[in-house]
HTML snippet that shows the backbone in 3Dmol.js (N, CA, C, O; Angstrom):
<script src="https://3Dmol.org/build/3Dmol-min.js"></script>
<div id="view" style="width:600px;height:400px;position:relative"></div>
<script>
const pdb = `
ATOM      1  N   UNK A   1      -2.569 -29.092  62.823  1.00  0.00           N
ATOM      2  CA  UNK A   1      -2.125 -29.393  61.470  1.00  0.00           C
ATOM      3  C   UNK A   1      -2.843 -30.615  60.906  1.00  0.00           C
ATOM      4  O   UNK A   1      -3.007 -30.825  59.704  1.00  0.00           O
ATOM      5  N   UNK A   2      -3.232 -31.360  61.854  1.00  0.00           N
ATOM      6  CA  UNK A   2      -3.633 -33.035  60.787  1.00  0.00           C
ATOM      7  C   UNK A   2      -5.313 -32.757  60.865  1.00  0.00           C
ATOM      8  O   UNK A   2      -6.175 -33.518  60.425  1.00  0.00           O
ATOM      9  N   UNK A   3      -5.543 -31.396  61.578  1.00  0.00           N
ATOM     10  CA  UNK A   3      -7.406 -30.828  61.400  1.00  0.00           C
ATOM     11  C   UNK A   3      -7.540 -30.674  59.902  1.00  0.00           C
ATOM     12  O   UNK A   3      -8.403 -31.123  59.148  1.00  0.00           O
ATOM     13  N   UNK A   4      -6.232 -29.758  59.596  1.00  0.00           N
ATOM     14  CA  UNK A   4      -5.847 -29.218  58.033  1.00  0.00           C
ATOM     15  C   UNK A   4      -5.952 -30.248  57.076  1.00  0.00           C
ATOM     16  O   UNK A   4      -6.850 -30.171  56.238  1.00  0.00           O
ATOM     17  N   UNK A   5      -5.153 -31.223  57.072  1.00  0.00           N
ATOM     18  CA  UNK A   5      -4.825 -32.279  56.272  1.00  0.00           C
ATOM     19  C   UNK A   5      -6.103 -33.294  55.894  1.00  0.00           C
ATOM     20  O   UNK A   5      -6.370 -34.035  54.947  1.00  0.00           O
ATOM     21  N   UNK A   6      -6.744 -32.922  57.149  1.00  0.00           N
ATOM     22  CA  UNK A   6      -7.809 -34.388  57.720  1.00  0.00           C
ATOM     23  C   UNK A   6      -9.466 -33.759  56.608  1.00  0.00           C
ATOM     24  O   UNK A   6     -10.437 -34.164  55.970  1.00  0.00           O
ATOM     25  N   UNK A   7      -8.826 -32.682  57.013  1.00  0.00           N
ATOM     26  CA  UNK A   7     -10.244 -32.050  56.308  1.00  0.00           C
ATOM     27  C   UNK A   7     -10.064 -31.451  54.557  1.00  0.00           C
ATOM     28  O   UNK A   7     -10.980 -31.049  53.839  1.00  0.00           O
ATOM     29  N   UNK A   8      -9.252 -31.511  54.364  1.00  0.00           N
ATOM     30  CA  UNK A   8      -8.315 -31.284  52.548  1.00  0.00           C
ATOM     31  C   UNK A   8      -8.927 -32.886  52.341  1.00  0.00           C
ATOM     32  O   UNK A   8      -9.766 -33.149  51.479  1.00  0.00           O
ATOM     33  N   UNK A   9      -8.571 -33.519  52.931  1.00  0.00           N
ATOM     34  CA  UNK A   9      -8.470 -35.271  52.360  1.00  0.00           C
ATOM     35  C   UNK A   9     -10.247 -35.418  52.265  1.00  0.00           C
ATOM     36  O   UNK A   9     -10.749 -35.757  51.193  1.00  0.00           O
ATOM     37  N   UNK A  10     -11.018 -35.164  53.342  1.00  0.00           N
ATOM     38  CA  UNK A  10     -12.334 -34.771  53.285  1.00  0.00           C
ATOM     39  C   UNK A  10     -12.726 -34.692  51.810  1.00  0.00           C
ATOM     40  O   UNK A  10     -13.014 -35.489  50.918  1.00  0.00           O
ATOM     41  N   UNK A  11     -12.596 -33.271  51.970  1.00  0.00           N
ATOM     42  CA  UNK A  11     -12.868 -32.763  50.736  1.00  0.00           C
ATOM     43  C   UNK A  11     -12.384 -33.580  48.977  1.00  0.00           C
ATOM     44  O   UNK A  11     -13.062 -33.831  47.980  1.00  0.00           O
ATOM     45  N   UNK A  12     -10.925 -33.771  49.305  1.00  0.00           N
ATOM     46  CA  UNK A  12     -10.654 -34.884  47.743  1.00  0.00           C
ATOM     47  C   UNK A  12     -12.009 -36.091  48.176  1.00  0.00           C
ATOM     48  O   UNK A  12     -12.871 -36.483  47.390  1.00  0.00           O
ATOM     49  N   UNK A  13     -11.915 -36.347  49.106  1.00  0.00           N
ATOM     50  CA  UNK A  13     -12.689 -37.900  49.128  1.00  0.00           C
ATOM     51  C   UNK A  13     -14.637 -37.787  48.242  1.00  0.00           C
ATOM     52  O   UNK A  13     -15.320 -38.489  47.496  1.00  0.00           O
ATOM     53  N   UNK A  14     -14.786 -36.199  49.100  1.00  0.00           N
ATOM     54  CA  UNK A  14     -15.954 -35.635  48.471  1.00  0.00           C
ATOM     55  C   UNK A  14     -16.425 -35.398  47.456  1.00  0.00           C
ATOM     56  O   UNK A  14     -17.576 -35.625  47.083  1.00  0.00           O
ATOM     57  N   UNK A  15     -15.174 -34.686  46.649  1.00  0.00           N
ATOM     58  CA  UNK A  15     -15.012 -34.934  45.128  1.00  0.00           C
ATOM     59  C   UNK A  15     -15.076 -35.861  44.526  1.00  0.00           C
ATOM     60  O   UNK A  15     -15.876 -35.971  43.596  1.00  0.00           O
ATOM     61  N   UNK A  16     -14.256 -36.791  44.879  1.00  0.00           N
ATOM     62  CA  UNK A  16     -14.235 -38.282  43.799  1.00  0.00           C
ATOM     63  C   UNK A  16     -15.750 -39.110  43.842  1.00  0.00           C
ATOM     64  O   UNK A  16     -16.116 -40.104  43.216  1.00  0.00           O
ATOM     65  N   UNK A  17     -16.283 -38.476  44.598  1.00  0.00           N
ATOM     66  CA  UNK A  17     -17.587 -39.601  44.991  1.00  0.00           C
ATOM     67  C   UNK A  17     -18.963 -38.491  44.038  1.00  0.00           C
ATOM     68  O   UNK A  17     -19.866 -38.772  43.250  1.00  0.00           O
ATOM     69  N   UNK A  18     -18.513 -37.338  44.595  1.00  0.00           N
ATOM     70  CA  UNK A  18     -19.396 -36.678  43.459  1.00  0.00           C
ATOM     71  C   UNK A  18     -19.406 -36.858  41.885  1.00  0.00           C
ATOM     72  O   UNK A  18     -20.307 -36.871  41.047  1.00  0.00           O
ATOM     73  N   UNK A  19     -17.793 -37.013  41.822  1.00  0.00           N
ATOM     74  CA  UNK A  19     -17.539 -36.996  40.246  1.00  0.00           C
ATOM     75  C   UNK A  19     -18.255 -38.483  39.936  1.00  0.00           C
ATOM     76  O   UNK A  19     -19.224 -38.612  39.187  1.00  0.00           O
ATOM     77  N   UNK A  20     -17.510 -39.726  40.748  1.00  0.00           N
ATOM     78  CA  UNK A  20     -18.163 -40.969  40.157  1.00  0.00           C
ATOM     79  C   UNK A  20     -19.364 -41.316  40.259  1.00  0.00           C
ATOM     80  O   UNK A  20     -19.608 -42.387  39.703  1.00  0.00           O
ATOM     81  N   UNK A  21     -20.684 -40.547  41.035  1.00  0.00           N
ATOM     82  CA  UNK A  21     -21.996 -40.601  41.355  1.00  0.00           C
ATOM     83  C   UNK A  21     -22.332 -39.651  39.616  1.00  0.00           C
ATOM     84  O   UNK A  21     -23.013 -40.192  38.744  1.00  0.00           O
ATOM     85  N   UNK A  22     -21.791 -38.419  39.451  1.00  0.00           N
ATOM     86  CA  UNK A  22     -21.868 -38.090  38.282  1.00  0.00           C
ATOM     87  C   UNK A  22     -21.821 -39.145  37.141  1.00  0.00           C
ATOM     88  O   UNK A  22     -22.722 -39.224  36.306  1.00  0.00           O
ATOM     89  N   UNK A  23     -20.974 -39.770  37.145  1.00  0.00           N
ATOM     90  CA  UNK A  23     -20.350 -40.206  35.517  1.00  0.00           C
ATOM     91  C   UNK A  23     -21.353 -41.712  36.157  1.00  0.00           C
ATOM     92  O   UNK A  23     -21.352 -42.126  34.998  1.00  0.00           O
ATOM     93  N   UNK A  24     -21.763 -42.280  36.554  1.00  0.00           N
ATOM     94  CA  UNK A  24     -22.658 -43.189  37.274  1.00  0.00           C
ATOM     95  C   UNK A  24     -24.054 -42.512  36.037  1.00  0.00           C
ATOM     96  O   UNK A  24     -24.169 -42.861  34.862  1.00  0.00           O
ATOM     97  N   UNK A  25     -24.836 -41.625  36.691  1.00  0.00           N
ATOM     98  CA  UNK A  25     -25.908 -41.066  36.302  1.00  0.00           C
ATOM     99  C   UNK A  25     -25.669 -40.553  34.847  1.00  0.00           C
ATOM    100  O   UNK A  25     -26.722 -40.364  34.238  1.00  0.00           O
ATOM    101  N   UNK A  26     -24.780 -40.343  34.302  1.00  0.00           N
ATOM    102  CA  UNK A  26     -24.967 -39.441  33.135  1.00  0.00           C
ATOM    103  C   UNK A  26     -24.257 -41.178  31.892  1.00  0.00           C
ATOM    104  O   UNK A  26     -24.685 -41.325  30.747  1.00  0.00           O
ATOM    105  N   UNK A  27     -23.302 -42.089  32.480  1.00  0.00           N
ATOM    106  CA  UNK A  27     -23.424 -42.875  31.443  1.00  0.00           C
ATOM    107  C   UNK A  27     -23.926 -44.144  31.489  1.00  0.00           C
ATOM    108  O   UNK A  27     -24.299 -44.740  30.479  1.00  0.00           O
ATOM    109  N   UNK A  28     -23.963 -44.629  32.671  1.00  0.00           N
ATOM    110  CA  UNK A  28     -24.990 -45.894  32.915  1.00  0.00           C
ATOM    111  C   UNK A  28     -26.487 -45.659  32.661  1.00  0.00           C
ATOM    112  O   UNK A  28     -27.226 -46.276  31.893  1.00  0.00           O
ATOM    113  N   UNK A  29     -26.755 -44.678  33.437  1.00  0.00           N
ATOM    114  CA  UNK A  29     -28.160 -44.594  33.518  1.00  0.00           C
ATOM    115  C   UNK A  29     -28.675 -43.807  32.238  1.00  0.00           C
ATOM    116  O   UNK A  29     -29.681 -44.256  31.689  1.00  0.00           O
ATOM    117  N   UNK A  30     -28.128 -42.776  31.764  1.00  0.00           N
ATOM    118  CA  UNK A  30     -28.599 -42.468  30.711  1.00  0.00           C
ATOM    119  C   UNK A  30     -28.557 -42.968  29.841  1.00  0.00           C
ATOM    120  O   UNK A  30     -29.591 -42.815  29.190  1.00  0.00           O
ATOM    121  N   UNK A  31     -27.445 -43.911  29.129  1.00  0.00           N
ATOM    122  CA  UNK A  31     -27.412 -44.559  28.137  1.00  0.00           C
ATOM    123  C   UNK A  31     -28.100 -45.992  28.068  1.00  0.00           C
ATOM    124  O   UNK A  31     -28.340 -46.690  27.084  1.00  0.00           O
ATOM    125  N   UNK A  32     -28.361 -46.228  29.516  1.00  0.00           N
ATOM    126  CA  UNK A  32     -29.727 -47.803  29.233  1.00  0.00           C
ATOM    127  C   UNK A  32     -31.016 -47.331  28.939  1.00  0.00           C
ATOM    128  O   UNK A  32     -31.864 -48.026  28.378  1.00  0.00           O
ATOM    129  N   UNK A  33     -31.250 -45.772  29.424  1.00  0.00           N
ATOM    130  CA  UNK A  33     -32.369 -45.278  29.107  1.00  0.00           C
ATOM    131  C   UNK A  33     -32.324 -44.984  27.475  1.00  0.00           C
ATOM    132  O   UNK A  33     -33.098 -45.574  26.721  1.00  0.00           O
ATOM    133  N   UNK A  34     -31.338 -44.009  26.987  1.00  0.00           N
ATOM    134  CA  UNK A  34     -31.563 -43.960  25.460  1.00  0.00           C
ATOM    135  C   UNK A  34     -31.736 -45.260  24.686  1.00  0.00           C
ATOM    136  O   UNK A  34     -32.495 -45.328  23.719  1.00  0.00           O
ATOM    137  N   UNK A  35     -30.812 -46.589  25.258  1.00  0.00           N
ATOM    138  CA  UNK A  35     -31.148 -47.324  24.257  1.00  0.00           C
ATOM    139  C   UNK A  35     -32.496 -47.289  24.478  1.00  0.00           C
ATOM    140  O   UNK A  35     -33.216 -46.728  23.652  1.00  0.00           O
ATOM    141  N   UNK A  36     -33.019 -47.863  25.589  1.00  0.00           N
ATOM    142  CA  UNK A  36     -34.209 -48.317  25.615  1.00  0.00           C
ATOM    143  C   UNK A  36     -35.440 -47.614  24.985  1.00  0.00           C
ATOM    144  O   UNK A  36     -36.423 -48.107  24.432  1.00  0.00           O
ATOM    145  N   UNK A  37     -35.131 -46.414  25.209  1.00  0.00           N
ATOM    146  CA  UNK A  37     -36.325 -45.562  23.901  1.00  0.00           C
ATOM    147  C   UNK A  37     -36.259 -45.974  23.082  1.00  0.00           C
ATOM    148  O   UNK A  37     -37.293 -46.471  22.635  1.00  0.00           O
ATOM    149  N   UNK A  38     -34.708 -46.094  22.096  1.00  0.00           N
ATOM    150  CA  UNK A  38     -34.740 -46.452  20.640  1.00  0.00           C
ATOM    151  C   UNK A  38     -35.466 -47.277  20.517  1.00  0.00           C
ATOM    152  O   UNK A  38     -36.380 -47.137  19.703  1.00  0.00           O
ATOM    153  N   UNK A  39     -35.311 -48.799  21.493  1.00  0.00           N
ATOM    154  CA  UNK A  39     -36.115 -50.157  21.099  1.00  0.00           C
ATOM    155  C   UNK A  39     -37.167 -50.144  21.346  1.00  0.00           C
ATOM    156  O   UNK A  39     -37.787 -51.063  20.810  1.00  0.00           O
ATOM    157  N   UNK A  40     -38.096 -49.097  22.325  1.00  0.00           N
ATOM    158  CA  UNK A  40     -39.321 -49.074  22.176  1.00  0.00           C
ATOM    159  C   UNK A  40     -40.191 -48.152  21.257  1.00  0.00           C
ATOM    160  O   UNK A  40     -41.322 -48.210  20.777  1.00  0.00           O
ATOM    161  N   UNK A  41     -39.361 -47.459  21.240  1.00  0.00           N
ATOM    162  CA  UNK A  41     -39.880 -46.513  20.337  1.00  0.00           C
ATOM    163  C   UNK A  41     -39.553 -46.452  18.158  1.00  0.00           C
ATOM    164  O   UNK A  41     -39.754 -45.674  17.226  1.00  0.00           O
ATOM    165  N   UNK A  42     -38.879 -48.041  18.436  1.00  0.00           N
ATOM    166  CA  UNK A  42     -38.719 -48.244  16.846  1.00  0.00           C
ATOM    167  C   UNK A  42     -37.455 -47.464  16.297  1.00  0.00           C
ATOM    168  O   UNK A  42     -37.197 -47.604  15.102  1.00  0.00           O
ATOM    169  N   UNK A  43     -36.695 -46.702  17.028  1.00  0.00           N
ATOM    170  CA  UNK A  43     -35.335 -45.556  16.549  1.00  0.00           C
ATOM    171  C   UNK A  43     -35.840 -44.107  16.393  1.00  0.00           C
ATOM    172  O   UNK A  43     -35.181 -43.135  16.025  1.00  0.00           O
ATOM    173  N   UNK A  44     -37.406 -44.166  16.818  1.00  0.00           N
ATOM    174  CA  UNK A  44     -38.004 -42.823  16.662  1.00  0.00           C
ATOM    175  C   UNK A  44     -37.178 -41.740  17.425  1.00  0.00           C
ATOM    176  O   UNK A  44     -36.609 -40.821  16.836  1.00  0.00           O
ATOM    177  N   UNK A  45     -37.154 -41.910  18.735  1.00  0.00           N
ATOM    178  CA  UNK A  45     -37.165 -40.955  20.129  1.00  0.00           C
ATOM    179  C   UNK A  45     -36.209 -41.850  20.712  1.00  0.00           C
ATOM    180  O   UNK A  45     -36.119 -43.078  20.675  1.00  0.00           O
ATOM    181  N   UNK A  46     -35.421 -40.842  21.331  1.00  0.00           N
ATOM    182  CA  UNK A  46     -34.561 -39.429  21.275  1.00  0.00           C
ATOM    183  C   UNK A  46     -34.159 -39.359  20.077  1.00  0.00           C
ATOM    184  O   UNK A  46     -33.613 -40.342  19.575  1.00  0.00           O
ATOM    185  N   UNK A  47     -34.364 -38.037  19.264  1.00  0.00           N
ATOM    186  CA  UNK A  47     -33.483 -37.592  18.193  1.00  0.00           C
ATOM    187  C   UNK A  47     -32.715 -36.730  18.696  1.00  0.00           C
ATOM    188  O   UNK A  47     -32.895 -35.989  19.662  1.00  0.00           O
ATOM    189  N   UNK A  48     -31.495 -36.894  17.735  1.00  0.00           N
ATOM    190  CA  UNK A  48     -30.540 -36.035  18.064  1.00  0.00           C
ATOM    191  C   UNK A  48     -30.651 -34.938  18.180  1.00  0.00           C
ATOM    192  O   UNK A  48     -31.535 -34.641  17.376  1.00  0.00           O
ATOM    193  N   UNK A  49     -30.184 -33.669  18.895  1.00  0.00           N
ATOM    194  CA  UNK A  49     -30.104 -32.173  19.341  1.00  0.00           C
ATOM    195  C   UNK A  49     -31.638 -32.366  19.779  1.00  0.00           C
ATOM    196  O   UNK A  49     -31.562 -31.830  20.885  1.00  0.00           O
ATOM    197  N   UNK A  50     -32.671 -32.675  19.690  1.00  0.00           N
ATOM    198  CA  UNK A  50     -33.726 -32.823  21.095  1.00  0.00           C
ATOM    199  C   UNK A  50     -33.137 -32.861  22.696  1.00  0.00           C
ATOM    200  O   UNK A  50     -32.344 -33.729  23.060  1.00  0.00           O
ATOM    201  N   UNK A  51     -33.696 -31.681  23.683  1.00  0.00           N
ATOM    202  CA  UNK A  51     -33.237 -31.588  24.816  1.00  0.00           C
ATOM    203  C   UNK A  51     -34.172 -33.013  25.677  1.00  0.00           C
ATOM    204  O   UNK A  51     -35.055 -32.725  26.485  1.00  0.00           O
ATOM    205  N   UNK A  52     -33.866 -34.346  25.398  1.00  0.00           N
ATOM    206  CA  UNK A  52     -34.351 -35.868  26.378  1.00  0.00           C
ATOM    207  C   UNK A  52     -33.412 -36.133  27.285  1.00  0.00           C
ATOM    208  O   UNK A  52     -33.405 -37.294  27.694  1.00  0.00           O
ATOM    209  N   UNK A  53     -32.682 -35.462  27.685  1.00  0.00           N
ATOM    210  CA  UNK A  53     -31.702 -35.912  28.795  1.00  0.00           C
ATOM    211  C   UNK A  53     -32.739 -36.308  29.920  1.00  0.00           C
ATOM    212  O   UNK A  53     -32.918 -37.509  30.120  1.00  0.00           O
ATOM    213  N   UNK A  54     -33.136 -35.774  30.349  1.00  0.00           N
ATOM    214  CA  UNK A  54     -34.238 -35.852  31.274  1.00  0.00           C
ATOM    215  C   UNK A  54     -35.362 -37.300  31.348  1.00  0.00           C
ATOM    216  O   UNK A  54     -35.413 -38.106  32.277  1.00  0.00           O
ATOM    217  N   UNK A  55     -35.941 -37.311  30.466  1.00  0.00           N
ATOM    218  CA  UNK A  55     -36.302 -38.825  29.563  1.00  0.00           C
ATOM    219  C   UNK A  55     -35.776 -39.644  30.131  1.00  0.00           C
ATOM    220  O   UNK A  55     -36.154 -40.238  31.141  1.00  0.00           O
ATOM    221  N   UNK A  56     -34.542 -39.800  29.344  1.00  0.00           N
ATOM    222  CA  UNK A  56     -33.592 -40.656  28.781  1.00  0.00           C
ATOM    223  C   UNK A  56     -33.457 -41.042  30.381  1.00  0.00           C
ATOM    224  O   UNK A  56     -34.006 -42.092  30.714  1.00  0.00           O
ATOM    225  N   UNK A  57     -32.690 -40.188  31.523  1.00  0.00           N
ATOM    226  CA  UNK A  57     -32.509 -41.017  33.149  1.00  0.00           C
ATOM    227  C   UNK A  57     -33.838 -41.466  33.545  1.00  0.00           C
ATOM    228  O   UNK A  57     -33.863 -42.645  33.900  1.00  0.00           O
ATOM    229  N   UNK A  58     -35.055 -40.785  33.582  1.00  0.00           N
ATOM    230  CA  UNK A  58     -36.447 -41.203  33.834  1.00  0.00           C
ATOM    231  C   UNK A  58     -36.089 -42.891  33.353  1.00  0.00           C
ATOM    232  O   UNK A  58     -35.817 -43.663  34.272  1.00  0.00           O
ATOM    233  N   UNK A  59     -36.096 -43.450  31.869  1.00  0.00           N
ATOM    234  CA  UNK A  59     -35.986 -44.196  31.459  1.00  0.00           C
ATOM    235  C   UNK A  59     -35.409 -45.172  31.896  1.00  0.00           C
ATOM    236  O   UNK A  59     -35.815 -46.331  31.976  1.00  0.00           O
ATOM    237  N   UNK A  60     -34.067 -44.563  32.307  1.00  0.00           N
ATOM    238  CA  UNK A  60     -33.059 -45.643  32.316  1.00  0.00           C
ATOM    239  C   UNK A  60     -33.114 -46.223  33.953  1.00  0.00           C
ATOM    240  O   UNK A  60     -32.695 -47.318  34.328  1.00  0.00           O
ATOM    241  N   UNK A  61     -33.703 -45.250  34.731  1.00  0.00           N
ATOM    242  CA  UNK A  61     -34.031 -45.562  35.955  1.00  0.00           C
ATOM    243  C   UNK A  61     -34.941 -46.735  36.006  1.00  0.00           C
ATOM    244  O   UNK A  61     -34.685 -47.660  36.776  1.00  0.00           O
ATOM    245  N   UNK A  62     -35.963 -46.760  35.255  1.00  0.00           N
ATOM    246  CA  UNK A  62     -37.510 -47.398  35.641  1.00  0.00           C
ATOM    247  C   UNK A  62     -37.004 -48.681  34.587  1.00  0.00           C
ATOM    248  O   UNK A  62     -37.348 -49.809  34.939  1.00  0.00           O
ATOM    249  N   UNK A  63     -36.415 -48.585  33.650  1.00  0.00           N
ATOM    250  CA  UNK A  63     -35.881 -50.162  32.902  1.00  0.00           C
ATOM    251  C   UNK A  63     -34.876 -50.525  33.968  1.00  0.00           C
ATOM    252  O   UNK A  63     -35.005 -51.646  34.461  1.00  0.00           O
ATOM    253  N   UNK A  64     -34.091 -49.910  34.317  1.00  0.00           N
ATOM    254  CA  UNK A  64     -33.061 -50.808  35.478  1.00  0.00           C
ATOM    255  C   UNK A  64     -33.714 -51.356  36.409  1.00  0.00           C
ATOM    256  O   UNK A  64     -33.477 -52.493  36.817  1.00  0.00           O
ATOM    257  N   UNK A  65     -34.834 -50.418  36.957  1.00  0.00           N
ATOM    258  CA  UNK A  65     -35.577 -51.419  38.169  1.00  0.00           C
ATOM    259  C   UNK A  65     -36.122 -52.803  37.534  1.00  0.00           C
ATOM    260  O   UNK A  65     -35.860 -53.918  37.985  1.00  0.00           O
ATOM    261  N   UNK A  66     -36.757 -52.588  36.646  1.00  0.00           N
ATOM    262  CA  UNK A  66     -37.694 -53.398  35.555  1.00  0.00           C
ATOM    263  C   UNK A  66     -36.600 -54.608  35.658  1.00  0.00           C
ATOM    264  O   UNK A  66     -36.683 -55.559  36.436  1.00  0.00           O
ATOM    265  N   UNK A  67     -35.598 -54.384  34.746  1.00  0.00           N
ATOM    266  CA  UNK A  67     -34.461 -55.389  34.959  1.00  0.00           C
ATOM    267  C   UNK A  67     -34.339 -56.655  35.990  1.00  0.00           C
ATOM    268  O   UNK A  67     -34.526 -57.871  36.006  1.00  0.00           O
ATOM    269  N   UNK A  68     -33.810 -55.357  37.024  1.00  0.00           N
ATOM    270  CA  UNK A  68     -33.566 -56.137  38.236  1.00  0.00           C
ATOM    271  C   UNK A  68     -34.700 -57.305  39.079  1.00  0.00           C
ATOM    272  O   UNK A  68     -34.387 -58.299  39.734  1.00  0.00           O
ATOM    273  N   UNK A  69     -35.835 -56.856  38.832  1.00  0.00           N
ATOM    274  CA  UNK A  69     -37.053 -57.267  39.264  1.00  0.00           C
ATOM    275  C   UNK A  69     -37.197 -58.603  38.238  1.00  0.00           C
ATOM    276  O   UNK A  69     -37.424 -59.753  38.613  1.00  0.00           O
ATOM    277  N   UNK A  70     -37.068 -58.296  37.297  1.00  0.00           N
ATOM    278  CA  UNK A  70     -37.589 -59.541  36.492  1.00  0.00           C
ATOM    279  C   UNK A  70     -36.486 -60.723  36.341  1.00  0.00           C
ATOM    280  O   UNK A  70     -36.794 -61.875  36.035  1.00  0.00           O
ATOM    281  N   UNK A  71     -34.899 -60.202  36.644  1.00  0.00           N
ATOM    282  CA  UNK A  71     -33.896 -61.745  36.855  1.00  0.00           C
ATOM    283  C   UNK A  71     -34.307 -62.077  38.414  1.00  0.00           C
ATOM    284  O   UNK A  71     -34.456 -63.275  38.653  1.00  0.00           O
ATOM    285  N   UNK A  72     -34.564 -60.903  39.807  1.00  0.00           N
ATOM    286  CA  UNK A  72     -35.187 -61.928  40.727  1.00  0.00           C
ATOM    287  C   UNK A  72     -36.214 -62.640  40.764  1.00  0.00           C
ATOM    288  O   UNK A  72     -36.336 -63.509  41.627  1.00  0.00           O
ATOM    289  N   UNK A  73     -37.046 -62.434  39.935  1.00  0.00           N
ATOM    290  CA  UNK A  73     -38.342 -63.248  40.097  1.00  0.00           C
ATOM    291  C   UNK A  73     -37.885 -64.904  38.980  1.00  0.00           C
ATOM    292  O   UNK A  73     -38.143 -66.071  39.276  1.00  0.00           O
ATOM    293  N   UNK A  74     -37.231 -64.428  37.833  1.00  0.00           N
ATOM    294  CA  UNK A  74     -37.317 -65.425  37.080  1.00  0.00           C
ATOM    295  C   UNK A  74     -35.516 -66.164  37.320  1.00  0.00           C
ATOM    296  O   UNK A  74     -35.237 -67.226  36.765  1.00  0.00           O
ATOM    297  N   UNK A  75     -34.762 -65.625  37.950  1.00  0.00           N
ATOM    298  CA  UNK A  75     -33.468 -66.633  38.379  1.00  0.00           C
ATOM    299  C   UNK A  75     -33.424 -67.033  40.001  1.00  0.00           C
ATOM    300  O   UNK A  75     -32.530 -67.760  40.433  1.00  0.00           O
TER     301      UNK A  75
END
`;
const viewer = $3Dmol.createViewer("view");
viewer.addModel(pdb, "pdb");
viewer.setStyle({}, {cartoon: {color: "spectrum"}});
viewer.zoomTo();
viewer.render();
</script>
């Protein structure tokens, strides 16, 4: 019985980590990436209903590193 239980709890634990690795990637990372187009790109890119999801994490990935790299070097 606690194989049953042990492995149900598994599984919730599996879920919650998928869901918050989800909502991780789709609003942190995507949304430092969209801004960051806007400001480089002047408010050009991403327009709206354009499929940049894709972009937009590319983006938000390589400015977060960017980020991080430039308060260790300069703090």
């Amino acid at each position: 019985m606690e194989e049953v239980v042990g492995g149900f709890g598994l599984l919730i634990l599996r879920g919650l980590k998928w869901l918050v690795i989800t909502a991780l990637v789709e609003f942190l990372i995507y949304w430092y990436g969209y801004i960051t187009l806007k400001i480089l790109t002047l408010g050009h890119y991403p327009k709206l209903g354009e499929d940049s999801e894709t972009m937009c994490i590319i983006t938000g990935v390589v400015s977060i590193a960017l980020t991080i790299v430039l308060i260790a070097v300069f703090v």
